[in-house]
N, C-alpha and C positions, 0 to 999 in steps of 0.2 A: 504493500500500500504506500502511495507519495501522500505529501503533507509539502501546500504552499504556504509562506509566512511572507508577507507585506506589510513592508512599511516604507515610504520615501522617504521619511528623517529619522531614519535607524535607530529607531526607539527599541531595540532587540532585547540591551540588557533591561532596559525600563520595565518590558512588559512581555514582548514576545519570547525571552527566553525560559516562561511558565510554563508558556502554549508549547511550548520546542521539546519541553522536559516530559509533558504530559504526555505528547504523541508519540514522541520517544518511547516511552515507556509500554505504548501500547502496540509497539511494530510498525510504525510509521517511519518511513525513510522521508525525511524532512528535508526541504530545498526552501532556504532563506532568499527573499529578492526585497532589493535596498537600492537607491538612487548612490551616487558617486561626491555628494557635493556635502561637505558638511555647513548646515545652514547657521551654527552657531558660529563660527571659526570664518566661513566663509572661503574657504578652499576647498579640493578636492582631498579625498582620502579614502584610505583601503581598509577594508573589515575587515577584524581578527575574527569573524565567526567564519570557522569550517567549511559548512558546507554553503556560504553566500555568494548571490550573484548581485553583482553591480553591474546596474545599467548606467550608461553615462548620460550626465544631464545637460541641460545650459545652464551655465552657473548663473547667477543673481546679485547684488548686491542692497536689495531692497526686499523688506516685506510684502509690499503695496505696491507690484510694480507690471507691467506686460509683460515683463520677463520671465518673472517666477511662475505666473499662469500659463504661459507659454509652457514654462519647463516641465507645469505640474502636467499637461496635456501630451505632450509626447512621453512622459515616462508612463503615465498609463496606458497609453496605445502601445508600447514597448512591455510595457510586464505580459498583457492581454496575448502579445506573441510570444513572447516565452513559456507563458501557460498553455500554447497549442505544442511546444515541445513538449515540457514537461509531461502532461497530462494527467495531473495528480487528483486525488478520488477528493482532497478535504484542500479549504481554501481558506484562511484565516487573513483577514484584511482589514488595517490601519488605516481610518478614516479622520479628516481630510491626509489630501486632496481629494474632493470628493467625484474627480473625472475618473478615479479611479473606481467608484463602487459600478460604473456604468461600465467600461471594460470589463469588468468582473463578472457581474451579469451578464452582458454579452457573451462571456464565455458560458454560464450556466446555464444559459437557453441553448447554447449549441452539445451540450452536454448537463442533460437536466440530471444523470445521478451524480454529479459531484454534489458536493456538502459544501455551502458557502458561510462562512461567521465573519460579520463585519465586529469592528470593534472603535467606538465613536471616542475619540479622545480630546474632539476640541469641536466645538461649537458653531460649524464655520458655513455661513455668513453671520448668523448672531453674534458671534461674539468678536463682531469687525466695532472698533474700538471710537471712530469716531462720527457722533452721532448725528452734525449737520451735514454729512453728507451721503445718509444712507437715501435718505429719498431721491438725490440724482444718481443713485448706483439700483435703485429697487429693481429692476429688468431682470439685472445679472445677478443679483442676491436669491432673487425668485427661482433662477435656471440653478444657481448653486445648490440651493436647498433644496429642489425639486430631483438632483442627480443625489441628492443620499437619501432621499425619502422615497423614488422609487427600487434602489439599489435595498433597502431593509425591507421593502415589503415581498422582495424577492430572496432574501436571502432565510438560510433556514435559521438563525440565529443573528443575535447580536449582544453587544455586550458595551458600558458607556464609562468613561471615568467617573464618575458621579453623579448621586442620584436627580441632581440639578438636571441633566439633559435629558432625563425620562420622562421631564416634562412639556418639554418642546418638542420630542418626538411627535409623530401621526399617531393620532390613535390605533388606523389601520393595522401600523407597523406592530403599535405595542399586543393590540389584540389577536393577530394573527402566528407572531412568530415569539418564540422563546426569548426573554433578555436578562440579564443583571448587571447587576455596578461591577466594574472589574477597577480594582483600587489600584495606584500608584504603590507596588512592592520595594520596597529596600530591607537588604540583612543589616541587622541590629550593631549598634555599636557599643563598645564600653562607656560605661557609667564616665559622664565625664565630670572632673574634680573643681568645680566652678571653684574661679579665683575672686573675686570682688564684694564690695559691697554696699548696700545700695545708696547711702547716705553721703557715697562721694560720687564722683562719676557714673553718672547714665550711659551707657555703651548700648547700641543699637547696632545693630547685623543686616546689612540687604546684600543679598547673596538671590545669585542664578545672572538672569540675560539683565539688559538696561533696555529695553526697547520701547514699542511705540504705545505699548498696553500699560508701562508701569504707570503711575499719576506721579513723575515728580516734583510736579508743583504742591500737590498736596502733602509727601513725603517732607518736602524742606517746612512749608509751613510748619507742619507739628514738628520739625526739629527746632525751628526756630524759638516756638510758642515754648517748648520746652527749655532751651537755652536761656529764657527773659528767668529762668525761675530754679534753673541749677545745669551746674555745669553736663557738658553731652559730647559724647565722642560714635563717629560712625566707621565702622569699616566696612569694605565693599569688597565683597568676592565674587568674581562674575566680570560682566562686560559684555558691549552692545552697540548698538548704531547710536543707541544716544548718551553713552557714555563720558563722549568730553563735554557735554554739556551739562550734564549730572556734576560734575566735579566742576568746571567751570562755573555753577553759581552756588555750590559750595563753600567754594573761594570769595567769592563776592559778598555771599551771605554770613561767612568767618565762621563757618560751622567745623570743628575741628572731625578730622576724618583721614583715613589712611585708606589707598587704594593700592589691592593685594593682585589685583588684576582674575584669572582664571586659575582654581585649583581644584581639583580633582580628587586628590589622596587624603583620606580621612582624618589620616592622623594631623596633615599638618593644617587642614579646616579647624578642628578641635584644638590646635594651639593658640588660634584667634580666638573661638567659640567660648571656651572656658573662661573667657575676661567680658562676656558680651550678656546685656539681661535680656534684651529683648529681641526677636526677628520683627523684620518690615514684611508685610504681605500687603503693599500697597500699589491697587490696580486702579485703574481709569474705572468710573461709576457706570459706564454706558455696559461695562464689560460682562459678557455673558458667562462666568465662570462660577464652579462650587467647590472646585479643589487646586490647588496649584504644588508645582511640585518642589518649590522654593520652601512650601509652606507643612510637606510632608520630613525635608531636612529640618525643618524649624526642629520638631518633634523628636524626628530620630534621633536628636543632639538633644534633648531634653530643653529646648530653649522655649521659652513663652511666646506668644506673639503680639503684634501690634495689627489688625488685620481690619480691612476693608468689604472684602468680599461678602455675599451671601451665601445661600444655600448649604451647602452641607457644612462647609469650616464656620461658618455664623453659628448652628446649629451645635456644632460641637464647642467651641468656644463658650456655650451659653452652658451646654451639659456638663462637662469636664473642668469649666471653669479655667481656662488654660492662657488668658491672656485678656486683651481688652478688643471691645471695636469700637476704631474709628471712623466716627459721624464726620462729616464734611462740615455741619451747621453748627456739630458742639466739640471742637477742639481742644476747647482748654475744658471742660471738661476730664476728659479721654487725658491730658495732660496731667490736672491732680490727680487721678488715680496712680497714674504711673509714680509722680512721685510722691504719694501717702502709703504707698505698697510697701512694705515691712519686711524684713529680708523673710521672717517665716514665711510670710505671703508669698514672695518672692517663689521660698521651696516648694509650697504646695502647688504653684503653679508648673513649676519644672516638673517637678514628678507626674502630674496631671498630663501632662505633654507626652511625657514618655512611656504612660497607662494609656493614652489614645494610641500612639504610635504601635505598641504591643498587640493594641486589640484590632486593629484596623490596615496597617500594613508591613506588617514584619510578612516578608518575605515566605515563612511558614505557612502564615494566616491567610494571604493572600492566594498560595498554590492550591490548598486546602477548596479554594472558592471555586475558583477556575476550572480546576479537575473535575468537581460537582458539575459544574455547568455544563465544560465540553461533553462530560458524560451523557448530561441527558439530550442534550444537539445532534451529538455523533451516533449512538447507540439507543435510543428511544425506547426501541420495542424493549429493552431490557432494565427501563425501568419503569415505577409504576407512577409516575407522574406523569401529570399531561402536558401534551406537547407545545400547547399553544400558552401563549398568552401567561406565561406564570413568570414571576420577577421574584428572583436567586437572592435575598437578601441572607 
């Protein structure tokens, strides 16, 4: 039996190396296909995973651009032929680009016993970030959303980063085919030996990409508002298109902050980390998001947050008690708490972080999920649950 895995921005270790492990294990000779261009980095590069193929793209240098749609359209006209090589029985496929659910299908009509699972990781057109200009985009938003909404209602499964997108799905979709939340997995790390304390320096953490989705005009405000009232220090791990301008009104703004640029290796993120009280989870308001994966390091590192978002991290932050949200309209609000928080508070916050993280996406927790799900997708008749419509929580 073959087993296809798709993803254009080689999300493999993120997510598809669960799906890899499960099929694996069930006699599946598994063929990875992955774009050639690293979208973060912004150069070309070569997968360490075995058995991948990279297709070559057009590179890009913009999110938002005719380039990137361009590139996203030829690579799925380009995997769509490799699947008529391949010819494999099960199709697992990372959505957006969502040209790509339409290829996919294409091929599932020409071959209706394959097994198709999409798996929606980003919310795309809704969660296009700036909001006066969606109504002279509405055409191409409608045709975007209309290529992953008929792509799920063909497909025998689906699966969404958070239960946020379950709700913007079609009904159609949801009622007809099998789905569940498929969570951002990471293996756990060591208890880390937090150094500070809160009655001097406030130290804040924004870590991952700087791009067109973070808000940071809102980010510096509350750094500012915080500075009028005790001292604040930022470090940034990460980097992005908007990068020197993050730092450039930094600088203007005299907000004291160290820039670590991009790293990778745990241990040396946790030598920053352990001096740091809080993560930034701060996105654009227009933004369609319930989970971010900036916000799942938050946790895995035990660190509190500072956060913006809705849906499910809103939700859990209100459960688990695990950090504060910031309101746009009350600031300083969100700002005294921060600084009347008591280093106990402080711990039960941290630890709270790291009892979400445990219950929600350790690496464990999450294969645990996945295997259930593909189970009942791939193999139906051999369980006794129905096939339609039921949501894997």
């Amino acid at each position: 039996m073959r087993a296809v895995l798709i993803s254009c921005f080689n999300y493999y270790d993120n997510r598809l190396k669960l799906v890899d492990r499960y099929l694996s294990d069930q006699g599946y000779e598994v063929t990875y296909i992955t774009a050639d261009y690293d979208t973060v980095r912004r150069k070309k590069f070569i997968s360490d995973v075995s058995q991948a193929i990279q297709i070559p793209v057009i590179p890009y240098r913009k999110n938002l651009s005719f380039e990137r749609i361009w590139s996203h359209i030829r690579f799925a006209k380009d995997v769509e032929k490799k699947l008529e090589e391949i010819e494999p029985q099960l199709i697992f496929c990372m959505l957006p680009p969502n040209a790509l659910g339409r290829e996919v299908i294409r091929y599932k009509k020409k071959h209706p016993k394959v097994r198709v699972i999409f798996d929606i990781y980003d919310m795309w057109p809704e969660s296009f970030p700036i909001q006066n200009l969606k109504k002279w985009l509405s055409i191409p938003f409608y045709i975007w959303r209309d290529l992953r909404e008929n792509a799920l209602k063909y497909a025998d499964g689906f699966t969404y980063e958070c239960k946020l997108y379950r709700e913007m799905i079609g009904d159609q979709a949801l009622t007809l085919r099998p789905h569940a939340p498929f969570y951002l997995a990471q293996q756990p790390v060591p208890s880390i030996p937090f150094q500070h304390t809160t009655d001097q320096i406030i130290r804040f953490l924004y870590l991952g990409s700087i791009n067109n989705v973070v808000d940071l005009n809102l980010m510096i405000q509350f750094l500012e508002t915080v500075q009028s009232k005790r001292a604040v220090h930022l470090d940034i791990i990460g980097g992005g298109e908007n990068q020197d301008i993050f730092i450039k009104t930094l600088q203007e703004k005299n907000i004291p902050h160290t820039f670590h640029g991009m790293i990778f290796d745990n241990d040396s993120k946790q030598a920053i980390i352990k001096q740091v009280h809080y993560g930034l989870n701060v996105f654009k308001e227009q933004l369609t998001v319930g989970l971010t994966m900036k916000s799942v390091d938050y946790f895995k590192f035990s660190l509190p947050i500072i956060n913006t978002i809705g849906g499910d991290t809103k939700e859990w932050l209100e459960e688990f008690e695990l950090g504060y949200q910031l309101e746009r309209q009350y600031i300083n609000r969100t700002v005294d708490q921060v600084i009347q928080t008591s280093p106990e508070q402080w711990q039960t916050m941290s630890q709270s972080a790291k009892r979400l993280f445990d219950t929600h996406f350790s690496t464990e927790v999450v294969q645990n999920h996945i295997n259930h799900f593909l189970s009942r997708v791939i193999f139906p008749a051999f369980n006794n649950e129905t096939e339609r419509g039921e949501d894997d929580e």
